[in-house]
C-alpha positions as CSV (number, residue, x, y, z in Angstrom):
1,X,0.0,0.0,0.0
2,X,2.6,2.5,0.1
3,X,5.8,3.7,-1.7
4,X,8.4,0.8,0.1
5,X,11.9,1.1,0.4
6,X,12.3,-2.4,-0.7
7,X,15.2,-4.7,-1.0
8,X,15.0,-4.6,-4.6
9,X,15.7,-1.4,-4.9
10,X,18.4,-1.2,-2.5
11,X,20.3,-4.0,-4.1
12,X,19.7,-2.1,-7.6
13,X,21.2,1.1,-5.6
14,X,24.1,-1.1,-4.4
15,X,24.5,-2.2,-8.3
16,X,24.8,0.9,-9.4
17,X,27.3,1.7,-6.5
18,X,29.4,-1.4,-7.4
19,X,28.9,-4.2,-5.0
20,X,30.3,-8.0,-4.7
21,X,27.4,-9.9,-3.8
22,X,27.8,-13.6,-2.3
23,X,25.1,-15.3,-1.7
24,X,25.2,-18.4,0.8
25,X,21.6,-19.3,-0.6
26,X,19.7,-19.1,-3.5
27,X,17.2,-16.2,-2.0
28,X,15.7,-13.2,-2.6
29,X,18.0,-11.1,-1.0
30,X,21.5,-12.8,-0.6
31,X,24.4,-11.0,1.6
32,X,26.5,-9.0,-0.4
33,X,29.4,-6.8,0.1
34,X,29.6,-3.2,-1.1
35,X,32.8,-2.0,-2.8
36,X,33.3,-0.2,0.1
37,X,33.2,-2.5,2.2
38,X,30.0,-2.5,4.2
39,X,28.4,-5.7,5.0
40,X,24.6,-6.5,4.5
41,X,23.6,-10.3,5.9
42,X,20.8,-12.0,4.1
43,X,18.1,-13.2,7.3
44,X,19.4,-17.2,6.6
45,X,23.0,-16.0,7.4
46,X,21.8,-14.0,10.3
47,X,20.1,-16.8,11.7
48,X,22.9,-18.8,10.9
49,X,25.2,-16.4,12.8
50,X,23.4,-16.4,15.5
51,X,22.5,-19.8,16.2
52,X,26.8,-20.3,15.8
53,X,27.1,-17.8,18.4
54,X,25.0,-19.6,20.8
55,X,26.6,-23.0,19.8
56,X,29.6,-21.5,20.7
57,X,28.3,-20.1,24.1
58,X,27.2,-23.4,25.0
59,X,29.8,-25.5,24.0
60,X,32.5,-23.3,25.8
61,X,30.7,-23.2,28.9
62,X,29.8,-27.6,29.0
63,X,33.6,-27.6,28.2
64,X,35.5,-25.4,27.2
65,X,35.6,-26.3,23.5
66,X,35.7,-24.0,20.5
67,X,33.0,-24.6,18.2
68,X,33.8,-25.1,14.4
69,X,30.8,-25.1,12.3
70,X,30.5,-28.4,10.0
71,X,29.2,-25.5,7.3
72,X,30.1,-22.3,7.2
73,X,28.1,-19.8,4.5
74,X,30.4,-18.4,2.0
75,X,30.0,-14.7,3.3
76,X,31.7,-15.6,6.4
77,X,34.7,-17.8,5.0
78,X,35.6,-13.8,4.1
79,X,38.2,-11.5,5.5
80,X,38.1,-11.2,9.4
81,X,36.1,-8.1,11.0
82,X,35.6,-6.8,14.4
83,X,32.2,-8.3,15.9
84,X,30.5,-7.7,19.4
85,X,28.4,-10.0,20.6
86,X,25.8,-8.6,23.3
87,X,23.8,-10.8,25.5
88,X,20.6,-9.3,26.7
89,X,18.6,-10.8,29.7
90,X,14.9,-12.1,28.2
91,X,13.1,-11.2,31.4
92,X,14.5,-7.7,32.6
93,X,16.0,-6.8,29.4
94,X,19.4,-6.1,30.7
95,X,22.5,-6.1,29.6
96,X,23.8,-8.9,30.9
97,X,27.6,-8.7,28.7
98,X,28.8,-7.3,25.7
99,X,32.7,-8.1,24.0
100,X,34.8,-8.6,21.2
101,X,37.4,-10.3,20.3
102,X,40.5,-10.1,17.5
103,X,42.3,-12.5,16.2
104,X,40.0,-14.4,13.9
105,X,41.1,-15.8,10.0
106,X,37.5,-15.4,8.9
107,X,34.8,-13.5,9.8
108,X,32.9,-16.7,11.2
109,X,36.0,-17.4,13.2
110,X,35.3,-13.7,14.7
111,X,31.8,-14.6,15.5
112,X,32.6,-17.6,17.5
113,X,35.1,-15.9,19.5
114,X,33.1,-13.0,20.4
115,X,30.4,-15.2,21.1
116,X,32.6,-17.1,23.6
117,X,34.5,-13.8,25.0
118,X,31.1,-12.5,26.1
119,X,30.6,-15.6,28.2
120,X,33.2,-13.2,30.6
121,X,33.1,-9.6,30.3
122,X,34.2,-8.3,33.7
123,X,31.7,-6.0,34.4
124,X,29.4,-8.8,35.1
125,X,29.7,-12.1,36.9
126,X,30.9,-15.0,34.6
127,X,27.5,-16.5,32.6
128,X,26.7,-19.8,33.5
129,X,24.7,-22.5,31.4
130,X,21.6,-22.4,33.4
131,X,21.7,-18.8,31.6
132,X,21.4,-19.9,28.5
133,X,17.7,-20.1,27.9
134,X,17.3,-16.5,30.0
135,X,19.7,-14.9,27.4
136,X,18.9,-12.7,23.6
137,X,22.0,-12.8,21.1
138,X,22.7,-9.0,19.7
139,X,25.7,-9.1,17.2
140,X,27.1,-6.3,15.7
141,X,29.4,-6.4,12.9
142,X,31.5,-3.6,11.9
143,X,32.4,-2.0,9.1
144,X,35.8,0.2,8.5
145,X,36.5,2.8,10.6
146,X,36.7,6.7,9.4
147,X,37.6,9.8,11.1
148,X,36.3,12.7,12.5
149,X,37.0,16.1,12.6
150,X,36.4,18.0,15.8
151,X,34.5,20.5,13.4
152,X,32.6,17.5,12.0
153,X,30.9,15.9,15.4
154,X,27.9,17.5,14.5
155,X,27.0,16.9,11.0
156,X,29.3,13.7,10.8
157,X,28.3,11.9,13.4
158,X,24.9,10.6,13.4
159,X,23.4,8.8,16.8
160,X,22.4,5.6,16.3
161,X,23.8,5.2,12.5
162,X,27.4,5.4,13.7
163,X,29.3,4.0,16.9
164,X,32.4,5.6,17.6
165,X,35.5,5.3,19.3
166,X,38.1,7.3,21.2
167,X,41.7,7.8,19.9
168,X,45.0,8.8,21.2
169,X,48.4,8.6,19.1
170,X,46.8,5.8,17.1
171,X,45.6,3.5,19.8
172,X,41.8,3.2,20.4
173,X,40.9,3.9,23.9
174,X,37.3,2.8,24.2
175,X,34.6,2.2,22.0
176,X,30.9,2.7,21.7
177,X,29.0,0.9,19.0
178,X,26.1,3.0,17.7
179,X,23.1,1.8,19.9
180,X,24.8,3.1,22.6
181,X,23.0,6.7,21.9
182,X,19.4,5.3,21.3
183,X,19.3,3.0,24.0
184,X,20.6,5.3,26.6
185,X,18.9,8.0,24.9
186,X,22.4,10.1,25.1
187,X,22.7,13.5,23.8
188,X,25.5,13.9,22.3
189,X,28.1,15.7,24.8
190,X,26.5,13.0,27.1
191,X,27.8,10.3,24.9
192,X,31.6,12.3,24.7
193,X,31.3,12.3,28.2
194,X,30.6,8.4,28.7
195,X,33.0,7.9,26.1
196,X,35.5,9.8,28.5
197,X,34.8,7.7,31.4
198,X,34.7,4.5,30.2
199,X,38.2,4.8,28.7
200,X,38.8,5.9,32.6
201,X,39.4,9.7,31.5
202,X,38.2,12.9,32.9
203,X,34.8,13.2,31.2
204,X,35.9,16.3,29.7
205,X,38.5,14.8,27.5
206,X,36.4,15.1,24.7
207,X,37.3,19.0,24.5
208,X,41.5,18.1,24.8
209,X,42.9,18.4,21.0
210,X,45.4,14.9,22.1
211,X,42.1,13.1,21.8
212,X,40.3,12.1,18.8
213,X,37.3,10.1,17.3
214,X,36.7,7.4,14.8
215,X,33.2,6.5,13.7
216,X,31.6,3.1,12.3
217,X,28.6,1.7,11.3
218,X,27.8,-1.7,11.9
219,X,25.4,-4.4,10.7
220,X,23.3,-5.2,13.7
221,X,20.9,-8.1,14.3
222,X,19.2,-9.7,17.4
223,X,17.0,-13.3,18.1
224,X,13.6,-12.5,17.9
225,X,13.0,-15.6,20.8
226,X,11.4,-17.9,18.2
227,X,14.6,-19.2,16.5
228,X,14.4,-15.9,13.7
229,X,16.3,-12.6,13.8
230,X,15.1,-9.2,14.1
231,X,18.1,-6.8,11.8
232,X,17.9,-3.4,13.8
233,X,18.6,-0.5,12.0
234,X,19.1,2.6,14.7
235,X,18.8,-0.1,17.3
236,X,14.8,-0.3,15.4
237,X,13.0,-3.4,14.0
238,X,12.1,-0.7,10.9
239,X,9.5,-1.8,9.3
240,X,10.3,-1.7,5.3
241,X,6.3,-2.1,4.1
242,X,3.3,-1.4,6.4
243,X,0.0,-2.2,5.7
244,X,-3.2,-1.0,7.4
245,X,-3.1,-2.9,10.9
246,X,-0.2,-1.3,11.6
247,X,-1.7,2.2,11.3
248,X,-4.8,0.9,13.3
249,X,-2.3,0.0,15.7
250,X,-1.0,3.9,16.0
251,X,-4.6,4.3,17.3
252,X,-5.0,1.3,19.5
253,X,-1.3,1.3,21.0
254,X,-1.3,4.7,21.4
255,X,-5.0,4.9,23.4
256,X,-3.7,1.9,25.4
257,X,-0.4,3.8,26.6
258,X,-2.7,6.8,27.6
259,X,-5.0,4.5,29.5
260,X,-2.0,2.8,31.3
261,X,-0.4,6.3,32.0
262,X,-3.6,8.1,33.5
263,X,-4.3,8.2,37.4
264,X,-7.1,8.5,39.2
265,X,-7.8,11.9,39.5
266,X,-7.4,12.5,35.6
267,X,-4.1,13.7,35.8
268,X,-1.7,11.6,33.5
269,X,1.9,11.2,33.6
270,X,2.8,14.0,31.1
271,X,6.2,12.8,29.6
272,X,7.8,9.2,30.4
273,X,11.7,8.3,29.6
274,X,12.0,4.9,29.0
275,X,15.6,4.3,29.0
276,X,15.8,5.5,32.3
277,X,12.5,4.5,33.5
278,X,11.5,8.2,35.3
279,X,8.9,10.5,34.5
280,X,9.1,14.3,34.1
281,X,8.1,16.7,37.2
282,X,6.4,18.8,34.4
283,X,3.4,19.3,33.2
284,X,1.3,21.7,30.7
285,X,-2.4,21.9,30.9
286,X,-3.1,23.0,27.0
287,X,-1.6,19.5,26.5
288,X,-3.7,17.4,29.0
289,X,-6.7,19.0,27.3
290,X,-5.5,18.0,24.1
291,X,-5.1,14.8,25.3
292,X,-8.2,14.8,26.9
293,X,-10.1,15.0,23.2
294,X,-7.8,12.4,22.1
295,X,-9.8,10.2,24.7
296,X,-13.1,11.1,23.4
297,X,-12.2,10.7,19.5
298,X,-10.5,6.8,21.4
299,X,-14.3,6.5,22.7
300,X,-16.0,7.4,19.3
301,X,-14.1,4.7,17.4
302,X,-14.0,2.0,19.8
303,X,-17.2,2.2,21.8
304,X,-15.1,1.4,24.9
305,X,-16.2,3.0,27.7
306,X,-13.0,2.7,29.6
307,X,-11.9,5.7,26.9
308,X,-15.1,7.8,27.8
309,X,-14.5,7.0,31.9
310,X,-10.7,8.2,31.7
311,X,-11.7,11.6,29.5
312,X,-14.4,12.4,32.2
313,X,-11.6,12.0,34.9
314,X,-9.2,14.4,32.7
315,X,-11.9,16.4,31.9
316,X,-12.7,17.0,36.2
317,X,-9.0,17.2,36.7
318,X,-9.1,20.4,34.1
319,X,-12.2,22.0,35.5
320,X,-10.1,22.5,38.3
321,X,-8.9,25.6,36.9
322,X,-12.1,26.5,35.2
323,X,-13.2,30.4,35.8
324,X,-15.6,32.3,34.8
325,X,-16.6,35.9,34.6
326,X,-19.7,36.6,33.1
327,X,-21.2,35.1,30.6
328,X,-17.4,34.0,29.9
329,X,-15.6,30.5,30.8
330,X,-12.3,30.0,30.9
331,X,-9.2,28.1,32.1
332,X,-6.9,29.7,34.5
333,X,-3.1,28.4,35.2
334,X,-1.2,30.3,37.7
335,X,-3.3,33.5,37.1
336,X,-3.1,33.5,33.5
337,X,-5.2,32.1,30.5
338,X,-4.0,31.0,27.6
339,X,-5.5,31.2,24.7
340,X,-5.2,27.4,23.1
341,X,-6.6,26.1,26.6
342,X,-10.1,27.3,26.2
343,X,-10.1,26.6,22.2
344,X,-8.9,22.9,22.7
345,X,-11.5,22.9,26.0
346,X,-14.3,23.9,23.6
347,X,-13.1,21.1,21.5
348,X,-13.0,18.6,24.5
349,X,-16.8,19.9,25.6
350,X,-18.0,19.7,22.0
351,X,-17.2,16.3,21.1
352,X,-18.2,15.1,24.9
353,X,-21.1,16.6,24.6
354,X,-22.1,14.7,21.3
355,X,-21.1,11.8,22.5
356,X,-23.2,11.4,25.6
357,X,-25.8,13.9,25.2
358,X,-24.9,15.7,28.7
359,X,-25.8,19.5,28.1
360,X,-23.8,20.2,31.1
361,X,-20.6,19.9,28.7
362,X,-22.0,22.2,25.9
363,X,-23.1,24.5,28.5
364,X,-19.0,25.4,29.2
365,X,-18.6,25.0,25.7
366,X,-20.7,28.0,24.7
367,X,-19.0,29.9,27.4
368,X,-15.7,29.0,26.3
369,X,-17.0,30.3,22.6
370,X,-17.8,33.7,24.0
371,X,-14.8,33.9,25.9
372,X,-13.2,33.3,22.2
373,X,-15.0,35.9,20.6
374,X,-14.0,38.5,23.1
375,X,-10.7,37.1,22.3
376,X,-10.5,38.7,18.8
377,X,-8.8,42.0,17.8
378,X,-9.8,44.2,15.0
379,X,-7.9,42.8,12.3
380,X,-9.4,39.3,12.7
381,X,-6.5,37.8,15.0
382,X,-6.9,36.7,18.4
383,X,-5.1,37.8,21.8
384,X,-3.3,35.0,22.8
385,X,-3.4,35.5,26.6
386,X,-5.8,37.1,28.9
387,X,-6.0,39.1,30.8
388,X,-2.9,40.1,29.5
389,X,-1.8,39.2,25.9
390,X,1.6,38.5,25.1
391,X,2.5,40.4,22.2
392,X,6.3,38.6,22.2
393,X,5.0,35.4,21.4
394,X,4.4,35.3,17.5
395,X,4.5,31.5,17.8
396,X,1.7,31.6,20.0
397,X,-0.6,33.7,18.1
398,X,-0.4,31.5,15.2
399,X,-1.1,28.1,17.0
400,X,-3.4,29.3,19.7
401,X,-5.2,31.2,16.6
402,X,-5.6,28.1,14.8
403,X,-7.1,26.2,16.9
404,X,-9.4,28.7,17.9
405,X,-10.7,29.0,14.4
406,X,-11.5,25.4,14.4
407,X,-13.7,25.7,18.1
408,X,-15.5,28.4,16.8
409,X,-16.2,25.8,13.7
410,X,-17.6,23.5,15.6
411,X,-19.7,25.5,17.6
412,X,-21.0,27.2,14.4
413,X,-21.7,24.1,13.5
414,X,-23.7,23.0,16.5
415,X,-25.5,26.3,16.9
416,X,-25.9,27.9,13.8
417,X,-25.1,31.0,15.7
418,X,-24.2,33.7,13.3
419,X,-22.0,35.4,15.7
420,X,-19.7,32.7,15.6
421,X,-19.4,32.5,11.5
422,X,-19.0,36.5,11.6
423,X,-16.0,36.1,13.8
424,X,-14.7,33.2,11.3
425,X,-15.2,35.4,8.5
426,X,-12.9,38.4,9.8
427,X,-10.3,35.3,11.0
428,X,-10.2,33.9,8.1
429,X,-9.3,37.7,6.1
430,X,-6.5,37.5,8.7
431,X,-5.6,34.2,8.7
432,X,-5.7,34.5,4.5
433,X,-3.3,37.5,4.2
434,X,-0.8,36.4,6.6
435,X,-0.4,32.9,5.8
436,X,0.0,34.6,1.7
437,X,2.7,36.5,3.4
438,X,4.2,34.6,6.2
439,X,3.4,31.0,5.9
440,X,3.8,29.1,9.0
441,X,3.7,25.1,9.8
442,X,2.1,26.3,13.7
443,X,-1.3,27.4,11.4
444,X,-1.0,23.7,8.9
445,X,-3.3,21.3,11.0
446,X,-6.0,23.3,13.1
447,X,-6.5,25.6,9.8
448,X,-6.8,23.2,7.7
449,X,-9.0,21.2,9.9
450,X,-11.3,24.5,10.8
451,X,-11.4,25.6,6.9
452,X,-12.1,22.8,5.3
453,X,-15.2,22.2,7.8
454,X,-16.2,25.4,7.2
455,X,-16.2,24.9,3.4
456,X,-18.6,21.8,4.4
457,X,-21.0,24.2,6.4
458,X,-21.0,27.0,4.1
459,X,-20.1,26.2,0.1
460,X,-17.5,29.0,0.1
461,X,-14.9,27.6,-2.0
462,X,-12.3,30.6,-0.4
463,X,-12.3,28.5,3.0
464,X,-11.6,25.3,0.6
465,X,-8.7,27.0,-0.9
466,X,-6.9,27.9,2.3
467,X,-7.1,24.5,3.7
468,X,-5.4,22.9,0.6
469,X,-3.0,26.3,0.4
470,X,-1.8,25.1,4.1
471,X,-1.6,21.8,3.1
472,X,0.2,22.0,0.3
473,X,3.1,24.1,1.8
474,X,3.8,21.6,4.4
475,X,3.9,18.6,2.0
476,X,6.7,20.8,0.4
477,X,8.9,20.0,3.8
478,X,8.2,16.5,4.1
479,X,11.2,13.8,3.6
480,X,11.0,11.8,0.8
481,X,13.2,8.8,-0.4
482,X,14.9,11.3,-2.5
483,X,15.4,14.0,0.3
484,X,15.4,12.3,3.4
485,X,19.2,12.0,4.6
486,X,18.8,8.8,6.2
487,X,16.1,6.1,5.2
488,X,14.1,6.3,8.5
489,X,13.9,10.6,7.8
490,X,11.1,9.2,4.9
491,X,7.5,11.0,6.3
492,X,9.3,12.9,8.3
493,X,8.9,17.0,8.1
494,X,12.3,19.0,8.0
495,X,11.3,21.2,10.9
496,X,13.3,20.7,14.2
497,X,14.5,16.8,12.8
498,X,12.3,13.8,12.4
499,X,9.9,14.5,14.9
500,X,7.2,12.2,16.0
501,X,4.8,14.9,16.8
502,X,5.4,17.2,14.4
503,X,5.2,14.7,11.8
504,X,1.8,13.6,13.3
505,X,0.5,16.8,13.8
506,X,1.0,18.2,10.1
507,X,-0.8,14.5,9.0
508,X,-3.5,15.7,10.6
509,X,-3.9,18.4,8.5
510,X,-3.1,16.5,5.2
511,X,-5.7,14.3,6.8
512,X,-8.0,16.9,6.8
513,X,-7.0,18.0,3.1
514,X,-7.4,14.4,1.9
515,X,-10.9,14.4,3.2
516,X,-11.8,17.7,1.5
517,X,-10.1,16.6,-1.8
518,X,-12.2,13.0,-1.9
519,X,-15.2,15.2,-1.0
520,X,-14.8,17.7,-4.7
521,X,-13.2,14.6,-6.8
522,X,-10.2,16.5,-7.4
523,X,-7.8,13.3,-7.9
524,X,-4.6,15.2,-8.4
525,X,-5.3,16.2,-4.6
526,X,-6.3,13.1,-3.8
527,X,-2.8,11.1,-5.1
528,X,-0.8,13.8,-3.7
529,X,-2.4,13.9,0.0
530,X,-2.7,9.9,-0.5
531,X,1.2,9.9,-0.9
532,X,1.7,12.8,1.5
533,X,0.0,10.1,4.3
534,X,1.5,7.0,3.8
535,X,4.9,8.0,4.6
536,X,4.3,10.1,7.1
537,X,2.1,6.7,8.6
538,X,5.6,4.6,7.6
539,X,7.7,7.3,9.8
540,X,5.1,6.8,12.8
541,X,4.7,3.4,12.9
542,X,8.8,3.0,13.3
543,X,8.7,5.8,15.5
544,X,6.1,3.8,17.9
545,X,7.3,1.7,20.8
546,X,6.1,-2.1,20.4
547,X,6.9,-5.3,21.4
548,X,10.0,-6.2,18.6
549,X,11.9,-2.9,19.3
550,X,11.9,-2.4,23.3
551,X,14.6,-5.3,24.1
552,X,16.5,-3.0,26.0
553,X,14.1,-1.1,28.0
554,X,14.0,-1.4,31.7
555,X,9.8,-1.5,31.5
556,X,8.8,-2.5,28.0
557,X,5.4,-2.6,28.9
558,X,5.2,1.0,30.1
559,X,7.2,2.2,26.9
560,X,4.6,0.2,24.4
561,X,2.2,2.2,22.5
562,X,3.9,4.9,22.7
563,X,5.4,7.4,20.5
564,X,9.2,8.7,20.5
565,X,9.7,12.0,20.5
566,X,12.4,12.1,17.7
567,X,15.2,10.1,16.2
568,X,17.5,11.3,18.4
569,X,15.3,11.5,21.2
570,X,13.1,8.7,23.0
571,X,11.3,10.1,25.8
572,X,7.0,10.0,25.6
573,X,5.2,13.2,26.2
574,X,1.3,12.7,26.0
575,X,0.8,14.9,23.1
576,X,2.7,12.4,21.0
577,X,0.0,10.1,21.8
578,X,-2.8,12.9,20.9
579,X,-1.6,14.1,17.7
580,X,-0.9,10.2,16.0
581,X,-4.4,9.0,17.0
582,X,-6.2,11.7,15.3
583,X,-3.7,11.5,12.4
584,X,-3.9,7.7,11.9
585,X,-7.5,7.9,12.6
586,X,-8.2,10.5,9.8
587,X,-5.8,8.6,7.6
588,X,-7.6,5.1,8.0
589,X,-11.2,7.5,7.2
590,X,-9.8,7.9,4.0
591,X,-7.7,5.0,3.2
C-alpha cells in the first residue's frame, strides 16, 4: 500500500554503486558486500550467525571447547572483522555482557570468538549454562572505521547510525557501537562524556585536542525468541512495508499507553523516559486537554467505555482551573489564561457533549466560545493570553489562533449562531493575508482542519482554498526517499528533525486536506495527500514503541504504544499520543 523502500531497490542502488554480492543461498536477497566494504547479511546468514554464536556459548561453557561449524556460509569464509556479541537478559531486558574479540582468520571465526569472549566480560559475573535459555543474542558487525573532525561531530556523526570510538596517538581507547546513543537515549556531549569515562578519563577529555574520534557503522541483528532474527537498524525493528493494521495499531497502541499512563484523579503522567525508566516533574495543561479530546475521539471509534471514563476524569482534573466571569468561561493556570486552553477545552466539551448527550458539557462549551469571541482584535486575529496578551509570542498567536478558528467551527456548527461565522469570516481575512505572506507550519493542521469544515457548512470555496493552500506548503517539507538523509527521515517534516509529533500533527492536517479533496473529486489532490500520508504513517509506525523494538528497555510494557519524541530523542510526552491518533484515525477515514 505504500511507496516501500524495498530490498529490490536497494540491491539495484548497491549495483549501481558497485557491490560484490555472495550469496550463501539461493534467495531473494542474498548477503553481499559493497565495494566499500559494508556488510549486509541475508536473514538465513543472520540466523545462521546467531544460532553459531549460541553454539559457541554453549559448548565453551559444558567444556570449554571451541565450536567449528560443520558448514560455514560463504559470506563468512571472508576476511576477518571486528564483531561484538551482546547478551541481553529475556526477562529484565538487561545487559547482561557485551565483548569482542580479534584474532580471527574469517569473519565466522570472529563470531565464535566473540560469542565465547562474552561468556566473561568483567563488568558482570561470569555466565553460567543455566543462563542460556534467559539470554537474547545481539551481534554487531562492523564495518571500517573513518575519522572525525572536531569540526565535524555535529553533521558527521549521526546517533544511532554510527558507533564511535576514542583515539589517542593511534591507539583506540574505548569504543561505543552505535546503539549506545538510542538505547541510553544520550545526547551527544553525554555520549563524549561516557566515552570519556569509560576509557577511565576525565569526562571532559572530549574538549583536549590529544584526543580524537573514529566513527563506524555496523550491521546489527538480534533473536527474535522464536529461532528468527530481528536486523535493527538505529537499534529499530524498521519496518520496510506497512499495511493497514499497523496504522490501526498507531490508534489502538497509542490509546492503550494513555489508559496505562492516567491516574485516578485524571491527571496523566505527562512525559515518560523509557531508558531510564522516570517520569518528568512537568506538566502543561493546554496539553492534557488536548489529550483529553484524544480520549473522546478513542471513545467514538471504539465504543469502549474505559476511553469515555478516563476523558471524564481528565476532563474534572481540568475544571479544576475552570473560571468564569460573566457570561465568559475559561481556564486559568497560575493566574493566566492561555488562549489554546479554552479553544482545545471547547473542542473537548464539544465532542463530549455529542457523544453522551450531557448538556452540562455544551453549556461550558458555549462559554468558552464567548470567551473566544472577546478574544479577537480588529484585524481578525486573536489575543493570545488574557488578561494580558503576550505580544512577544508570535509562535503563540499563530497556533493558539488556529485552533481557535476550528472551536468556533464547531460551535458554528452545533449552533448555527451567526456570531460565531461572523467572527470566522474576519479570522479567516487575517488568517488568509498572513499565511500569503508569512506561511507558517504552527497554522497547517488546526487551519486546515477548521477551513475545510467550514467549506462543508458554508459552500464558500475561499475557505476550501486555504485548507489545501496550508496543506500543500507543508507537503513541500516533508522527507521523501529522494530527500530524506537517512532512510528512517522518509515521512518525516524538516522542521526541528524527524519529529514524531510534528510529523503527526501536520498528517492531521493533510488528513483533513485528503478528506476535503475526496469530497470535490479533485484526484490530483487526492494522489498527492494519499502519498503525503502513507509516509508520514511509515515514519510513525517506526517511531512507535512495540513489542519487537523495546529489548533493552527497563519496563517495555510501560514504553509500548507509545510514541518517541524524535530520532535522536526517545522520551514519551502525551501529546505524541494525541496528535498520532487523530492522524492515523483520519488517515484510515480515507484509506
Amino acid at each position: 500500500m505504500t511507496k516501500k523502500i524495498s530490498r529490490i531497490l536497494l540491491l539495484v542502488c548497491i549495483l549501481l554503486n558497485g557491490t560484490e554480492t555472495i550469496a550463501a543461498t539461493p534467495e531473494e536477497n542474498p548477503s553481499y558486500i559493497e565495494k566499500s566494504g559494508d556488510l549486509y547479511l541475508s536473514e538465513s546468514d543472520q540466523i545462521w550467525a546467531l544460532k553459531t554464536a549460541r553454539t559457541a556459548i554453549k559448548n565453551y561453557l559444558t567444556d570449554k571447547s571451541f565450536y567449528v561449524p560443520d558448514y560455514t556460509p560463504e559470506i563468512f569464509s571472508t576476511s576477518p572483522r571486528k564483531v561484538y556479541v551482546s547478551l541481553y537478559n529475556i526477562e529484565t531486558h538487561e545487559l547482561r555482557s557485551c565483548k569482542s574479540r580479534q584474532g580471527a582468520k574469517n569473519l565466522g571465526e570472529s563470531i565464535v570468538k566473540a560469542a565465547i569472549e562474552s561468556t566473561k566480560d568483567s563488568r558482570f559475573e561470569t555466565l553460567s549454562q543455566n543462563e542460556l535459555d534467559e539470554i537474547l543474542i545481539d551481534i554487531n558487525i562492523l564495518n571500517s572505521y573513518r575519522p572525525i573532525l572536531d569540526i565535524e561531530l555535529d553533521s558527521a556523526y549521526e546517533p544511532g547510525i554510527d558507533g564511535i570510538r576514542l583515539m589517542e596517538n593511534g591507539s583506540s581507547l574505548a569504543t561505543f557501537l552505535p546503539g549506545i546513543a538510542t538505547t541510553h537515549n544520550y545526547d551527544k556531549d553525554t555520549l563524549l562524556e561516557k566515552l570519556c569515562l569509560k576509557a577511565d578519563i576525565a569526562e571532559s577529555c572530549y574538549q583536549d585536542s590529544d584526543y580524537y574520534y573514529q566513527k563506524f557503522t555496523t550491521f546489527a541483528f538480534i533473536e527474535d525468541g522464536n529461532g528468527g532474527t530481528t536486523t535493527l537498524k538505529r537499534t529499530n525493528n524498521y519496518l520496510d512495508e506497512i499495511d493497514l493494521e499497523n496504522i490501526e495499531y498507531l490508534v489502538t497502541g497509542n490509546g492503550e499507553w494513555l489508559l496505562n499512563h492516567t491516574h485516578e484523579n485524571g491527571e496523566f503522567d505527562y512525559m515518560y523516559y523509557p531508558s531510564a525508566d522516570s517520569y518528568s516533574d512537568n506538566y502543561n495543561i493546554v496539553r492534557h486537554i488536548g489529550t483529553t479530546y484524544a480520549l473522546l475521539l478513542m471513545y467514538e471509534y471504539t465504543d469502549d467505555t474505559e476511553y469515555l471514563s478516563a476523558a471524564e476524569k481528565a476532563i474534572t482534573y481540568m475544571l479544576q482551573y475552570y473560571k468564569e466571569e460573566g457570561d465568559m468561561g475559561y481556564i486559568e493556570e497560575n493566574a493566566v489564561t492561555k488562549l489554546g486552553s479554552v479553544a482545545i477545552g471547547t473542542l473537548v466539551m464539544d465532542k463530549a457533549y455529542s457523544l453522551t448527550g450531557s448538556q452540562e458539557y455544551f453549556d461550558y462549551a458555549e462559554k468558552f466560545g464567548t470567551f473566544l469571541l472577546n478574544m479577537q482584535m480588529d484585524n481578525g486575529n486573536f489575543k493570545n493570553q488574557y488578561p494580558e496578551d503576550n505580544t512577544d509570542n508570535e509562535d503563540a498567536y499563530e497556533i493558539y489562533g488556529a485552533e481557535t478558528n476550528l472551536a468556533l467551527t464547531r460551535l458554528y456548527a452545533q449552533t448555527g449562531k451567526a456570531e460565531y461565522l461572523t467572527a470566522l469570516e474576519k479570522s479567516y481575512t487575517y488568517t488568509k493575508a498572513y499565511f500569503d505572506e508569512s506561511p507558517s507550519t504552527m497554522m497547517v493542521s488546526w487551519d486546515t482542519g477548521a477551513f475545510s469544515e467550514l467549506f462543508y457548512l458554508t459552500g464558500n470555496q475561499n475557505y476550501a482554498d486555504l485548507a489545501y493552500q496550508a496543506a500543500d506548503f507543508i507537503i513541500a517539507k516533508q522527507y521523501t526517499e529522494e530527500t530524506a538523509p537517512y532512510w528512517d527521515y522518509v515521512g518525516a517534516f524538516n522542521k526541528n528533525g524527524a519529529q514524531a509529533i510534528n510529523t503527526a500533527t501536520y498528517s492531521e492536517g493533510v488528513g483533513d486536506a485528503l478528506r476535503l479533496a475526496i469530497y470535490q473529486n479533485n484526484q490530483e489532490r487526492i494522489e498527492k495527500y494519499t502519498d503525503s500520508l502513507e509516509l508520514s504513517m511509515k515514519f510513525l509506525v517506526n517511531m512507535q514503541f512495540r513489542e519487537d523494538n523495546t529489548f533493552y528497555l527497563e519496563d517495555p510494557e510501560s514504553a509500548t504504544g507509545g510514541m518517541r519524541a524524535s530520532l535522536y530523542d526517545n522520551f514519551e510526552r502525551i501529546d505524541g499520543s494525541q496528535h498520532t491518533i487523530s492522524a492515523a484515525l483520519k488517515t484510515l477515514s480515507s484509506f
